[in-house]
Each structure stands twice: as C-alpha cells, then as structure tokens.
N, C-alpha and C positions, 0 to 999 in steps of 0.2 A: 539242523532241520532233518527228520525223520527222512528218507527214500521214499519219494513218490508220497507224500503229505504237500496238501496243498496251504500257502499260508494262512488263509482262514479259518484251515481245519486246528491248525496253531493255536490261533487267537482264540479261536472259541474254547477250545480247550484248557487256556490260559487262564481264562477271562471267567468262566462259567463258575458261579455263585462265590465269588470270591470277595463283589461288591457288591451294597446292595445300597440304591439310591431314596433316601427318604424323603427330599423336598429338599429346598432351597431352607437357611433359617431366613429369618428378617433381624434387623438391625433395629432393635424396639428400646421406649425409655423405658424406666419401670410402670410408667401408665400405661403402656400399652402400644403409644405413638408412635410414628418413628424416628429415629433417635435424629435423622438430618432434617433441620428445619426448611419449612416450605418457604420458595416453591421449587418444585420439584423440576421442572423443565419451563420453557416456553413458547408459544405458538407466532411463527412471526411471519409476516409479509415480508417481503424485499424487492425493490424494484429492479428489473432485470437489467435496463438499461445503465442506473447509474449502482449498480450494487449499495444502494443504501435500504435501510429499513424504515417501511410506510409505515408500521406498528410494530409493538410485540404484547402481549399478554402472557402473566405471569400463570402457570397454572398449579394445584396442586393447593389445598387447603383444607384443614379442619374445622369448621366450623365452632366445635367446642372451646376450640384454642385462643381460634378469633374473636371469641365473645370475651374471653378470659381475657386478652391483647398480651 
C-alpha cells in the first residue's frame, strides 16, 4: 500500500473499467422458456402455533405451456 493512500483510493483504482457488468443471463430452453420447470416458488400460510402449513399455492406458470400440458 502506497504512504498515505487511503484503501478505497486502492480499490478504485484497482477496480476502475476493468469490469464491465452487462445483466444477469437467464437460463432459457431454445423456445425461449425457462429452462427449470414451473413452479417456481410458493406462497404458504403456516400456523404459528402448531408450525404446520394451512395452505401452499404453487406459483409461477406459462400459460402456453399449460395448454400444451
């Protein structure tokens, strides 16, 4: 470390256009979809007292996909 260089004078330094971030990819089939089938997550109730689950709902769907089964 340089004399009297503060560490973020470093980092910046380091760091400056060396990366450049473009997006995220996604994970697609070759239609387009994505490549992990749904569902994707899901929405659930649980009851506080006895830690069991009142519901869960599946979410995440395509509809195109769905019609196709």
């Amino acid at each position: 470390m340089a004399e009297g260089a503060t560490t973020a004078a470093i980092y910046a330094d380091a760091t400056e256009e060396k990366y450049t971030f473009t997006g995220y990819r996604r994970f697609l089939d070759p239609d387009g979809y994505p490549a992990i089938a749904p569902p994707w997550g899901t929405l659930n109730a649980i009851d506080l007292k006895t830690g069991k689950y009142l519901w869960k709902i599946s979410l995440g769907e395509y509809p195109e996909l769905a019609a196709k089964d």
